[in-house]
MIDREN-29734 format. One record per residue (C-alpha): residue in three letters; x, y, z. Coordinates in nm, 3 decimals, padded with zeros to 5 digits. Layout:
N
{r "ala",{X,Y,Z}}
...
This chain:
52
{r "unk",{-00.812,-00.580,-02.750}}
{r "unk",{-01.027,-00.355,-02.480}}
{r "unk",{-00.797,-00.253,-02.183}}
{r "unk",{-00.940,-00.156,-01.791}}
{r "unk",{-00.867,00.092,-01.599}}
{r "unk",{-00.708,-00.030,-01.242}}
{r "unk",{-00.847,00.224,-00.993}}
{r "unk",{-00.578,00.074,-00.744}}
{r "unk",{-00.327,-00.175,-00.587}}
{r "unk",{-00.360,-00.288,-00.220}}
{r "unk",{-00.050,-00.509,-00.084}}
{r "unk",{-00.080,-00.638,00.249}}
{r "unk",{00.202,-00.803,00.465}}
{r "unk",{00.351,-00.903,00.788}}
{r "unk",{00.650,-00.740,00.960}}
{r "unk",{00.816,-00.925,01.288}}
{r "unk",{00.877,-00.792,01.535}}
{r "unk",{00.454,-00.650,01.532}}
{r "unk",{00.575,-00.387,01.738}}
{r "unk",{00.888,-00.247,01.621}}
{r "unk",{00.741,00.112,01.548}}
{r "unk",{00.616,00.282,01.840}}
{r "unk",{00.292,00.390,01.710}}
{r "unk",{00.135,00.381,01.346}}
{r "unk",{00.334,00.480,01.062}}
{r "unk",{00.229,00.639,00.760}}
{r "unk",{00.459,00.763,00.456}}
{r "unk",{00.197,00.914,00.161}}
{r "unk",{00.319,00.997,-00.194}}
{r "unk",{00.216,01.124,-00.501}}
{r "unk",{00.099,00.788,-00.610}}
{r "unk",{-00.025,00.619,-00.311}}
{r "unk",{00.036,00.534,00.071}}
{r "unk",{00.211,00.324,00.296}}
{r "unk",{00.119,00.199,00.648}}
{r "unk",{00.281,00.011,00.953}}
{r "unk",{00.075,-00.050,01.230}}
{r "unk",{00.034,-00.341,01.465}}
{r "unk",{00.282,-00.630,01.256}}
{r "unk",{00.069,-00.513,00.900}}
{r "unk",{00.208,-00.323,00.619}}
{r "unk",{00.024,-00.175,00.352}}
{r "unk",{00.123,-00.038,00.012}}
{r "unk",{-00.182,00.114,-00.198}}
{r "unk",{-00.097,00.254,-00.510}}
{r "unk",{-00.359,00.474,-00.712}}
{r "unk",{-00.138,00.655,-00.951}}
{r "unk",{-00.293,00.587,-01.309}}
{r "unk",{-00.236,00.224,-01.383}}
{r "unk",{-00.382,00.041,-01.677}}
{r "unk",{-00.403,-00.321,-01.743}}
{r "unk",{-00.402,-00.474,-02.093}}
């Protein structure tokens, strides 16, 4: 069985109320980001992921 590397993982969503924060919102980790900004989230993760 081969395995691929997964360079990373975009999740998108909708928050309501769209403007609950003020102004864009960003909280970055060691394996990734997330975003708020206009009623869209985003989670990318590019720690070292492998699928099988």
């Amino acid at each position: 069985m081969s395995t691929k590397k997964i360079v990373s993982v975009e999740i998108r969503w909708e928050y309501h109320p769209a403007d609950i924060f003020e102004e864009p919102l960003e909280v970055a980790h060691d394996g990734g980001r997330l975003t708020f900004e206009n009623g869209t989230a985003i989670a990318k993760i590019t720690q070292n992921l492998t699928r099988l």
